[in-house]
C-alpha positions as CSV (number, residue, x, y, z in Angstrom):
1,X,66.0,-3.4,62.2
2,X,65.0,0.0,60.6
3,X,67.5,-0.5,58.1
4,X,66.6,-4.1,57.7
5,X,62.8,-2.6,56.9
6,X,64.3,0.1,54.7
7,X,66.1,-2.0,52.9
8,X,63.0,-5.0,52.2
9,X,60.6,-2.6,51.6
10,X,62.5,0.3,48.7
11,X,62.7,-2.7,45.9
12,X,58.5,-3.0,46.5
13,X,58.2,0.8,45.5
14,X,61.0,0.8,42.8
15,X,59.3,-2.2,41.4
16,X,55.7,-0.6,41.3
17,X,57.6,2.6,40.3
18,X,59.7,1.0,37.0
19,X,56.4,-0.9,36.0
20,X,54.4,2.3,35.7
21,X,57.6,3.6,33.9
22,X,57.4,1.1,31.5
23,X,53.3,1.7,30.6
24,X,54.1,5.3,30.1
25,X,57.3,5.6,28.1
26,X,57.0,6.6,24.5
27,X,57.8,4.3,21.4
28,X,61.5,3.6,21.6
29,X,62.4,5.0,24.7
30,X,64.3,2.8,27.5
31,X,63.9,2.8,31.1
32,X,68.0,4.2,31.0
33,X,67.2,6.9,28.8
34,X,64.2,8.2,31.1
35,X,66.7,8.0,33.6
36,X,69.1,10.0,32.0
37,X,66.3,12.4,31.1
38,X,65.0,12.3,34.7
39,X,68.6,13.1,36.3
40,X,69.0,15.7,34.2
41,X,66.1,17.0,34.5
42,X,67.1,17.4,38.7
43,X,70.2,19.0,37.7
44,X,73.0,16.3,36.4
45,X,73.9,17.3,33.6
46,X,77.4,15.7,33.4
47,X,77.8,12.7,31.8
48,X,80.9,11.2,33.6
49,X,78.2,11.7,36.7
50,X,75.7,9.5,34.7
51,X,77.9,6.8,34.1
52,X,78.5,6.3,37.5
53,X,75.5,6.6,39.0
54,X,73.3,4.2,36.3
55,X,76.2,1.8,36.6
56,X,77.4,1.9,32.6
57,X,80.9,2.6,30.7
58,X,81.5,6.1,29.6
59,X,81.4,4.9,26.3
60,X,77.7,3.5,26.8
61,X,76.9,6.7,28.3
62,X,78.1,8.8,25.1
63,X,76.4,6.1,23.0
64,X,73.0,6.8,25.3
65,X,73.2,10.2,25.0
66,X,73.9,10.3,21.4
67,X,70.9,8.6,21.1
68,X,68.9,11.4,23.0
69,X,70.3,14.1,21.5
70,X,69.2,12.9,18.1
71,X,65.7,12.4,19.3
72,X,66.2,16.5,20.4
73,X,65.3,15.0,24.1
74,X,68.4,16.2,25.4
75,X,71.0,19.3,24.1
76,X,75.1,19.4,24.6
77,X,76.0,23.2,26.0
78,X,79.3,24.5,26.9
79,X,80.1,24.2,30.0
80,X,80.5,28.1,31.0
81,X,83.1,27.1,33.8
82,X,85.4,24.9,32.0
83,X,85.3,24.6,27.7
84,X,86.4,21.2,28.0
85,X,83.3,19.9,29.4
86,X,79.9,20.0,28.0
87,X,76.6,20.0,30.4
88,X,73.7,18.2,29.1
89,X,70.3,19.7,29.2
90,X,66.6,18.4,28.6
91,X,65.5,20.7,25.9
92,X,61.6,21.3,25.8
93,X,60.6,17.9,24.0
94,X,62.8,15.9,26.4
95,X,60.9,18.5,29.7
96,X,57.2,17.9,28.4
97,X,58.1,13.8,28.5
98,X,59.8,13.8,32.1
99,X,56.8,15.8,33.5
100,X,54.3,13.3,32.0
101,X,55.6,10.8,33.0
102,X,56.1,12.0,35.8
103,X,52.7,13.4,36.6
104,X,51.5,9.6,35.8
105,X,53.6,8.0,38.0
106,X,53.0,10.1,40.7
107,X,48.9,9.8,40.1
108,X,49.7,6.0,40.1
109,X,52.3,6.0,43.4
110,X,49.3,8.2,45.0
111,X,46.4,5.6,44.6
112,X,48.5,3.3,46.5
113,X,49.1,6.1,49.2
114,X,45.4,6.9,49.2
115,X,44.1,2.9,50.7
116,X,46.3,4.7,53.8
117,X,44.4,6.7,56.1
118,X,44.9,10.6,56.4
119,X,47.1,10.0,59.3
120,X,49.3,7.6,58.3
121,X,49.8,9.7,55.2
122,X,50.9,11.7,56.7
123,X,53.7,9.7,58.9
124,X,54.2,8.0,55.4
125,X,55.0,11.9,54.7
126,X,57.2,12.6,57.6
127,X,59.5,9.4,57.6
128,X,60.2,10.5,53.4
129,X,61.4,14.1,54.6
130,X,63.9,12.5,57.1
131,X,64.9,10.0,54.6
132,X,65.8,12.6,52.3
133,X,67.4,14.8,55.0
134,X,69.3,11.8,55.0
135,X,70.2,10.4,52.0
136,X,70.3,14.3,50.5
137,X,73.1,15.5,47.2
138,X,75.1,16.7,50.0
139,X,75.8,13.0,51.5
140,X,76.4,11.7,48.1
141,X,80.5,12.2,48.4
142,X,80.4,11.2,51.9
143,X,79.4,7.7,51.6
């Protein structure tokens, strides 16, 4: 049942999420590359990791990420663990468009929040940090 409910009512928010994505993304820039910014933004920076978890070739990765680079949205560095491997980083034009967007989207996500009362904020609240706790990075190799 509570997966049931989890799982009828995440596409409603993704929805609502993707079309505030789509009012707020600059000229020429895809929902995939914002999501390639966005996850590198939290910290994946490895393109192999990309591939997998937006569900494209390696080779449409590279091609993706050529494109941002060229933009100067995103930066290849050396990976200082292994030479072999590169990391990929937001530089500060590629930053300054995941915050705003950002920013909007949250301002958006929060005027739906705000038709809630104070209280059920803040269960709303609650159930989201037990959601995480459970779907956190560290279950990610688990399931």
């Amino acid at each position: 049942m509570l997966a049931s409910h989890l799982l009828d009512t995440i596409p409603s928010v993704m929805r609502e999420w993707r079309k505030e994505l789509h009012s707020g993304l600059p000229e020429g820039l895809t929902i995939n590359q914002f999501r390639v910014l966005f996850f590198v933004g939290v910290g994946h920076g490895s393109s192999s990791y990309l591939a997998r978890h937006l569900g494209v070739t390696p080779a449409a990765m590279s091609k993706m990420v050529d494109v941002l680079v060229q933009a100067k949205l995103l930066s290849r560095d050396p990976s200082s663990t292994d030479r072999r491997q590169v990391v990929l980083k937001l530089t500060r034009s590629g930053q300054a468009i995941v915050k705003r967007i950002r920013l909007e989207v949250e301002k958006r996500m929060q005027s739906y929040l705000n038709e809630l009362s104070q209280r059920e904020q803040k269960q709303v609240s609650e159930a989201l940090a037990l959601l995480q706790k459970v779907f956190s990075p560290t279950h990610e190799n688990v399931l």
